[in-house]
C-alpha positions in Angstrom: 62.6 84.9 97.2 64.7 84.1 100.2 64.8 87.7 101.7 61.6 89.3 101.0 62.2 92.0 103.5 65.1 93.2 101.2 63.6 93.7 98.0 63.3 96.4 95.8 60.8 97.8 93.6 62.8 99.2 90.1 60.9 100.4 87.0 62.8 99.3 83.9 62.4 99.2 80.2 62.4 94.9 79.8 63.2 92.7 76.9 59.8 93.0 75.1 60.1 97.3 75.2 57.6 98.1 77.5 58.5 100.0 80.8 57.3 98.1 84.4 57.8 97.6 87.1 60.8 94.6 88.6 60.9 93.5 92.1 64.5 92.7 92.8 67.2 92.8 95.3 67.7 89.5 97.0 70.7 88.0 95.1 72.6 91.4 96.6 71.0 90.7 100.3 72.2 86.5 99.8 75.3 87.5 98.5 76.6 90.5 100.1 74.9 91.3 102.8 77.8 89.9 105.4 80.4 91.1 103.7 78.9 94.4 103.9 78.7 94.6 107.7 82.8 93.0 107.9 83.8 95.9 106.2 81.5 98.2 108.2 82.4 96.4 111.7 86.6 96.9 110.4 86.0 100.2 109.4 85.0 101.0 112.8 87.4 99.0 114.6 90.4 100.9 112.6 88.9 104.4 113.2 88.8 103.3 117.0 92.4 102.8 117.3 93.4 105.7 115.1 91.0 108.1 117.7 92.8 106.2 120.9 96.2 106.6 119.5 95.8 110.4 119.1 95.9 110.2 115.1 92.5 111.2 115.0 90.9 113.6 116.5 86.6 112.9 117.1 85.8 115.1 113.3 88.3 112.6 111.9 86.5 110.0 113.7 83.0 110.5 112.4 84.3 111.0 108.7 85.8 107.8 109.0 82.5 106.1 110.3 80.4 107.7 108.0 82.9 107.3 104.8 82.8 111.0 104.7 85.6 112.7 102.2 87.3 116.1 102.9 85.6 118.2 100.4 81.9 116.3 101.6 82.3 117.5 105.1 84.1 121.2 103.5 80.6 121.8 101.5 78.3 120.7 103.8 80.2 122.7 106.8 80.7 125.5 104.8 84.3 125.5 105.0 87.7 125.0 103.5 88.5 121.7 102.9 92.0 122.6 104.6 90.4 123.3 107.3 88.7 120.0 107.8 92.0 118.5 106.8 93.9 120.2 109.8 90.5 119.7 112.2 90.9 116.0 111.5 94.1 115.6 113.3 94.2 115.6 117.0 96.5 118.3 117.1 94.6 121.3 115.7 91.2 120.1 117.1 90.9 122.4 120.2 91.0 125.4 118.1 87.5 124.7 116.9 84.8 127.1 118.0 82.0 125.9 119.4 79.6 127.3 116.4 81.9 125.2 114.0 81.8 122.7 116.0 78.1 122.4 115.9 78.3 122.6 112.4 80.5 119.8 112.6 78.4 117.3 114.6 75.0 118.5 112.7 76.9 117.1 109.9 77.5 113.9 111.6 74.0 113.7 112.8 75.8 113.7 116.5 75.1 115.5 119.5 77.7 118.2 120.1 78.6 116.6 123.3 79.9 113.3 121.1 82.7 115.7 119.7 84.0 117.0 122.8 83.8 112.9 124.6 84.3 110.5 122.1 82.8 107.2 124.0 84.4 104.0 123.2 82.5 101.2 124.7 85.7 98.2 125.0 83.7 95.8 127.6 86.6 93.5 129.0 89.3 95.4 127.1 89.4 98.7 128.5 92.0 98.3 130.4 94.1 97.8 127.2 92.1 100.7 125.7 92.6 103.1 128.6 96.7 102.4 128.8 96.6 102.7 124.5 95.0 106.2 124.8 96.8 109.5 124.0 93.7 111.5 123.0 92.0 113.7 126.0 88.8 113.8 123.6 88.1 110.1 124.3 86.5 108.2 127.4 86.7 104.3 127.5 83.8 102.8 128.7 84.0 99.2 130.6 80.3 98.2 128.7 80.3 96.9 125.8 77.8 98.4 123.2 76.2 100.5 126.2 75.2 96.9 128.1 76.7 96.3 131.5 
């Protein structure tokens, strides 16, 4: 087993017809495992420049991180999902009240103070970052990953 710390413990009906227990889940941890966190790290990258060029506003954000769709974030809100279509663009996002907006970041499992100030941590880039940035709802920090 080359990732023990990644297996899982299924209970399955095997070849002979009796139900057990299967330990599995390494091939997927090999295999996958790095592609995985490219997509995740690209993801994140893209919904960065999409909240710095004023696309997004911090709601559109945090559904983008947390591949979050319209109607998801609508039912667990508890509202319209035009509504979250319009509060995920940068333009109609200071109209949200502050209750909403709580629903919102107990959604996201964020503080409320992470949809008001966006932090984007660029390290060596903000400079770049900072002269990109067309959204008031977004601070560039010069750390990288909260490290100095």
């Amino acid at each position: 087993m080359e990732y023990p710390a990644h297996q899982m413990l299924l209970y399955v009906e095997k070849n002979d017809g009796s139900y057990g227990s299967l330990q599995t889940g390494s091939y997927m941890s090999k295999n996958y495992i790095d592609d995985f966190f490219d997509k995740q790290k690209r993801i994140q990258e893209q919904a960065i420049e999409r909240l710095i060029s004023g696309e997004l506003s911090p709601v559109g954000y945090y559904m983008l991180i947390h591949g979050m769709t319209m109607p998801d974030v609508a039912h667990r809100v508890g509202i319209g999902v035009g509504r979250v279509k319009k509060h995920r663009l940068l333009p109609y996002f200071p109209e949200i009240r502050l209750s909403l907006l709580k629903r919102y970041a107990d959604v996201f499992g964020v503080p409320i103070a992470s949809l008001a100030t966006v932090v984007v941590h660029a390290g060596e880039g903000a400079a770049d970052y900072r002269k990109k940035n067309q959204n008031p709802f977004v601070v560039i920090s010069d750390t990288k990953g909260g490290q100095p």
